[in-house]
FITOR-177253 format. One record per residue (C-alpha): x negated, y, z. Coordinates in steps of 0.05 Angstrom, whole numbers, plus 5000, padded with zeros to 4 digits. Layout:
REM residues N
XYZ/...
REM end
This chain:
REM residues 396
736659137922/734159577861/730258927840/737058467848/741159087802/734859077749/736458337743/744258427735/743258957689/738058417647/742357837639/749958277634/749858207564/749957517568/756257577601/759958037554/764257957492/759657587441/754657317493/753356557496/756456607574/762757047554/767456497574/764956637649/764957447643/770557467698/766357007748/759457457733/763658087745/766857847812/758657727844/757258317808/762458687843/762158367907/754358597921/754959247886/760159677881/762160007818/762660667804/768860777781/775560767815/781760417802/786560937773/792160457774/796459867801/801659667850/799159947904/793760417888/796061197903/787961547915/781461487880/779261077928/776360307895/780159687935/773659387944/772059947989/778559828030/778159078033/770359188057/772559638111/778359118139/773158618135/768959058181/773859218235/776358418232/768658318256/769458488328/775557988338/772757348292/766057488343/769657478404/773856938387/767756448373/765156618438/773356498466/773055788430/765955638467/769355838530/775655508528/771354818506/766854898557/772255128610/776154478593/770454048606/768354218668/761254528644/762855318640/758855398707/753055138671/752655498603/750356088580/752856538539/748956438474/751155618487/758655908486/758556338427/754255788383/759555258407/765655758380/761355888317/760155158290/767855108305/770155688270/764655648214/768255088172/774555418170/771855978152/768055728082/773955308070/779155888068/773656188019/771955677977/779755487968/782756117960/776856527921/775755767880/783055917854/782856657842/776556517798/780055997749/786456407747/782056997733/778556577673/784256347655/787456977644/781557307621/782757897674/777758177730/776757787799/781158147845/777758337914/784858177954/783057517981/775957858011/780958098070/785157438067/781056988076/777157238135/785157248173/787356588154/782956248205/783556668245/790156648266/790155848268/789755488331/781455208328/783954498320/787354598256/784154018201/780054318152/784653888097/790954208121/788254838128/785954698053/792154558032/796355128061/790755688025/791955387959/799455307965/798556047993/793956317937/798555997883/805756147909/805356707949/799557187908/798556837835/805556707813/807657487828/802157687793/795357787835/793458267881/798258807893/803658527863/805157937927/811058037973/808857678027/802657728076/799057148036/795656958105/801556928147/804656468089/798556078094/800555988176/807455948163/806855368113/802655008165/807655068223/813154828188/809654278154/805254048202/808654288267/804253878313/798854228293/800854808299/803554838377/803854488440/797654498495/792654088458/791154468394/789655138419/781654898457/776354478414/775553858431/768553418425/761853608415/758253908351/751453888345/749753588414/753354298445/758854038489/763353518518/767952938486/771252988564/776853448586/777053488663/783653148691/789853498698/787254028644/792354478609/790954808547/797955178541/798455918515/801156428564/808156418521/808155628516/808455618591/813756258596/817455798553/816655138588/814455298652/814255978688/811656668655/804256838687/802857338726/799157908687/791157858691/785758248654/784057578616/788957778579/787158368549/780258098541/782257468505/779456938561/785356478547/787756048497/790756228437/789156238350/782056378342/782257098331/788757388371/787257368437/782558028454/786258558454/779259008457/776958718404/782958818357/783659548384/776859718360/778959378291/784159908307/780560498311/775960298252/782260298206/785260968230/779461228235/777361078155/785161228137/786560508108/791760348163/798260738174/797760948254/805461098243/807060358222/802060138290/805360558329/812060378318/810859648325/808759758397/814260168415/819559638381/816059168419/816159578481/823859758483/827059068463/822658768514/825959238567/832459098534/831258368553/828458568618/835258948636/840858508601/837457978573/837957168590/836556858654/829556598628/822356608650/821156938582/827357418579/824557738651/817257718626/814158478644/814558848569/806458968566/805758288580/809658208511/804858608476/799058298499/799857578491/799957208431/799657488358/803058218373/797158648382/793358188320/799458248280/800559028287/795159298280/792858768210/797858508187/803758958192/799559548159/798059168095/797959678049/801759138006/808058848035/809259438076/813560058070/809560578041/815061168054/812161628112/819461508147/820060788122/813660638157/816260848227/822960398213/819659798181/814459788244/819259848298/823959328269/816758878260/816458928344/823758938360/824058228317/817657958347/820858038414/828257828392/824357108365/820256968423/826357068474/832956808431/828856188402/828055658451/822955208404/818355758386/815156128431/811756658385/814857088335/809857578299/809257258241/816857128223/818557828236/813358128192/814857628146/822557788150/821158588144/816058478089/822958218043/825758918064/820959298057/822659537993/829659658008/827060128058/823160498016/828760577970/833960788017/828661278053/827761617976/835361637964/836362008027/830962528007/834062567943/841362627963/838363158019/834763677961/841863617917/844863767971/840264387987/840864587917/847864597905/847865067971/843065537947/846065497881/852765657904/849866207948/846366557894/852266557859/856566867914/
REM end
């Protein structure tokens, strides 16, 4: 490594202000950032309140993403091989190299897309590459179902990139989730893709691993399509440890609680904003349970709520973005809860869509703000309140 920083430091100057490559000084310092990390801190921006540099965060979501983008290459080797008729026969190395080639390609195109546009904006605007879409665009295929085209999923990380992030400004400055746009764009204009029991398992071989046959009578259904459609499940460990299907990186609920405890435990995430997702979640899922509709879903056991589907993926990365959410200590306990009691509302009140994490964050990340600002106000009207008492106490 002390060789690879000799050779940055040697050709640098080409790079800066009067240098024959100046015109590419913003790609040079996004590598240059990317394998080292500087040593100063960002004193300033949108969302910047500590010393601490973003690259640092963004490597450290990155990191506790690992365990459930692992797991859920093995999940798309089992659910292939499960489907065919040949899980009895495979090993476990055949499983997770099956779920790898499949997940692979989405994976380098999110990146190329997404960091291919930051780059020209960048140049264009003569600015620093921002390390925002580091985090990005490991969740955007991630929470895709695996047979998602690599063109579409092209199309929603540009239209992503440019409408949701670049237009407000860059990183810090978006007011939605730029990955959940990314889905949401997807499953409203390509809907097929997006749902129903045939997206959600890979289907053919790749690389002479696997089948181009599903067994008959095969079902690739997610444990809410069928609440929806056909009778809720009964509970079963599978799905806490992500054996079923479901987008590539939401279905282990281990593996996104030891994301979990990597992000409280570093401070990036906001255990207050977790929390309270799970308990909204929890309580409007008994709510249903009590006086809700006479549906499979409506009468679906609450922890079953908070197990399937995006909820556990979606609180614990997606509802603690240090961007779109409330940044208020007591704003961060209202925006979370509302974040679960919406999920919930969605899944049960909306017969043609069987999840609802990612419209509810998406909804609470418009009010955010208006949280935070109403949380202040209080405070403020609170101490005037306190002063004029003391002041008219003193006085007495």
């Amino acid at each position: 490594m002390k060789a690879l920083r000799n050779y940055l430091d040697k050709i640098k100057p080409n790079f800066e202000e009067g240098g024959k490559f100046h015109a590419f000084r913003s790609v040079f310092d996004g590598f240059e950032t990317f394998l080292f990390v500087p040593n100063t801190t960002a004193k300033s921006g949108t969302h910047i309140h500590d010393a601490i540099d973003s690259k640092r965060i963004m490597s450290m979501v990155v990191i506790a993403l690992v365990p459930a983008l692992l797991f859920g290459m093995y999940n798309v080797g089992y659910q292939h091989y499960k489907a065919t008729g040949l899980l009895e026969t495979a090993g476990f190395w055949e499983l997770f190299g099956y779920g790898f080639l499949a997940v692979l390609p989405k994976i380098i195109v999110s990146y190329v897309v997404g960091l291919g546009i930051e780059f020209v904006v960048a140049q264009w605007k003569k600015e620093e590459i921002q390390e925002g879409f580091l985090v990005s665009g490991m969740l955007i295929p991630m929470i895709v179902p695996v047979e998602c085209p690599l063109w579409m999923l092209a199309v929603a990380t540009a239209f992503s990139v440019i409408f949701a992030k670049e237009v407000f400004g860059g990183t810090g400055m978006n007011v939605f989730n730029v990955a959940l746009i990314t889905r949401a764009f997807l499953f409203f204009a390509y809907p097929t893709k997006m749902s129903g029991d045939t997206v959600w398992v890979s289907s053919g071989s790749i690389f002479g691993l696997g089948s181009n046959q599903f067994v008959d009578g095969f079902s690739g259904a997610t444990a809410l399509g069928e609440a929806k459609t056909v009778v809720a499940p009964d509970f079963s460990w599978d799905m806490v440890t992500g054996l079923i299907p479901g987008s590539i990186g939401e279905t282990s609920v281990i593996a996104i609680a030891i994301g979990a405890v990597i992000l409280l435990w570093t401070g990036i995430a906001s255990w207050k904003t977790m929390f309270s997702v799970f308990v909204g979640g929890a309580l409007m899922a008994w709510v249903f349970n009590v006086a809700g509709p006479d549906t499979e879903i409506a009468h679906m056991p609450w922890y079953e709520h908070l197990v399937l589907g995006g909820f556990c993926f979606g609180a614990v990365f997606m509802a603690t973005d240090p961007v779109t959410s409330a940044r208020t200590e007591t704003g961060k306990y209202i925006y979370g809860f509302l974040i679960g009691a919406m999920a919930i509302i969605i899944r049960v009140l909306n017969p043609g869509y069987p999840e609802g994490m990612m419209l509810a964050i998406l909804l609470m990340n418009i009010f955010a703000p208006l949280i935070d600002y109403c949380v202040v106000q209080s405070n403020i009207s609170r101490r005037e309140k306190r002063a004029a008492l003391k002041s008219v106490k003193s006085n007495n």
